[in-house]
N, C-alpha and C positions, 0 to 999 in steps of 0.2 A: 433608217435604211434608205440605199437611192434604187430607184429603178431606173435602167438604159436603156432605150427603146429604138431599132430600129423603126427608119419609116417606111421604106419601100416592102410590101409584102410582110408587114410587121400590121400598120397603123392603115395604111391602104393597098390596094391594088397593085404588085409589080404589072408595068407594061412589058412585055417581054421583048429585049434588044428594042429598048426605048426609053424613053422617060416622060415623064407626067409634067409638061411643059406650060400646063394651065389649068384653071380651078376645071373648068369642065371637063379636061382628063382626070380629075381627081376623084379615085372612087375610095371612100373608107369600106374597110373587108368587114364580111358578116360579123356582127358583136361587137366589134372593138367599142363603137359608142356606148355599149350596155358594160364592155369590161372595163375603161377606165374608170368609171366612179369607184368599182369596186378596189383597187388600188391604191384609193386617198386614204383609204386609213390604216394600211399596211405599212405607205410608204411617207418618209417625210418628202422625199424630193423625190420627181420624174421627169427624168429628161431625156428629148429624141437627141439624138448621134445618130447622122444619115450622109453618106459620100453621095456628093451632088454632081456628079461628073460634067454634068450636062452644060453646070456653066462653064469647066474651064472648056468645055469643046466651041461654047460660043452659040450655043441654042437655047439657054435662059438667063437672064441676068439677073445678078443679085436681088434687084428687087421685084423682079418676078416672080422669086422664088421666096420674098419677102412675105406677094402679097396672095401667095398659095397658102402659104404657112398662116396669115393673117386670118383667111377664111377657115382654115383646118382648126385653128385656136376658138374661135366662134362656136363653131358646130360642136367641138368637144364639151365649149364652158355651155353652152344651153343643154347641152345633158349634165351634167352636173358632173363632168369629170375636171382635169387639169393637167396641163402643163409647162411645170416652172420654166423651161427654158429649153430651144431648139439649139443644137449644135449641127453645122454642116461643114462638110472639108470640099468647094470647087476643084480640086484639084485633078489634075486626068493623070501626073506620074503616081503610078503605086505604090513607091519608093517616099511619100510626101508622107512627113511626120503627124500631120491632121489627119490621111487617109485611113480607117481601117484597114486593115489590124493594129498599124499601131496607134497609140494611145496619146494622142495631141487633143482630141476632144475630148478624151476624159481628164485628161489636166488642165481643160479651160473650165472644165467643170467644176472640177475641186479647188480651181483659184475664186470661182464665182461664190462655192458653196463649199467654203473650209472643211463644215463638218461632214463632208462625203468619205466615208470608210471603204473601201474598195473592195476588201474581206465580208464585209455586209453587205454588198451591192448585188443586184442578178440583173444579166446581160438578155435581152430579150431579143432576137433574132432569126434571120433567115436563113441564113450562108456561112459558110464556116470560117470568112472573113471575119464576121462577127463572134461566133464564138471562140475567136481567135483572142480578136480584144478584150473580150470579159478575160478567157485564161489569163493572158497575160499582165492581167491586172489581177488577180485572186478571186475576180468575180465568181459568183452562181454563173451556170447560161443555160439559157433556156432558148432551145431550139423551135423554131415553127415551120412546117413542111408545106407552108403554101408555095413555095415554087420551086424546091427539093425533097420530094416525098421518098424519092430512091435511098437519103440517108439515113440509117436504122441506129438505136443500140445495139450495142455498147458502142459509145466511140469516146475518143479520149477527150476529144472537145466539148463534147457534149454532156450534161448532168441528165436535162430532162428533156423531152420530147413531146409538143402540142401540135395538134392539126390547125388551131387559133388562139389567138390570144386570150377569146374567151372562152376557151377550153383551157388554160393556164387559169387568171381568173376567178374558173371555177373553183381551182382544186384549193385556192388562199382565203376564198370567201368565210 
């Protein structure tokens, strides 16, 4: 099974009408270090998919955002969690076949790691950008109300509903 993991408001902190432009803006959200360990044995593969907008506006650049991710890979592996591989789309038209919703990072995905079953995969997210792109992959999605709490069940996008990720997590432990 893969997990998809949004990163903004998923893995850290959304800045709100902003972005996390350096490791010192970068806050991981309460648990998330204590819930990725719990995942490695659930999942064979975990990967972020995160629209980076920021570069195509020209306020991070690639390796900026290299060497955020670089430190975010650190912090997770000294807790014992993991992540095989980050996916990002720079792109700012939302029309861009990388960007969420649709599904150009999850087919860089499945070309990296054949065996990802799409039917077996849960989408783990903010926005319903994102539970856009599990649906329309056949994904699980699993919503988290860190910077949309106003979205309830039943919605057609949504399976299941977390306040965090270590409140999802919890319930797989």
């Amino acid at each position: 099974m893969t997990l998809f993991l949004d990163r903004d408001g998923v893995i850290n902190d959304e800045i709100k009408d902003g972005y996390v432009l350096s490791w010192d803006m970068f806050r991981f959200s309460n648990g998330v270090l204590q819930a990725l360990p719990i995942f490695n044995n659930k999942f064979d593969r975990i990967v972020i998919v995160t629209n980076q907008r920021c570069i195509g506006r020209g306020l991070l650049t690639n390796e900026g955002l290299d060497a955020i991710h670089a430190r975010m890979l650190q912090e997770i592996t000294a807790h014992h969690g993991r992540i095989d591989k980050i996916y990002y789309c720079p792109d700012v038209d939302n029309s861009s076949p990388c960007r969420k919703p649709q599904n150009g990072m999850a087919m860089q995905a499945k070309s990296d790691f054949p065996e990802i079953d799409f039917q077996q995969a849960v989408m783990v997210g903010n926005t319903l950008s994102d539970m856009q792109f599990g649906r329309n992959l056949g994904m699980k999605t699993i919503f988290i109300t860190s910077t949309h709490p106003e979205i309830t069940l039943p919605h057609p996008l949504i399976d299941e509903r977390y306040a965090s990720l270590m409140d999802y997590a919890a319930t797989i432990q």
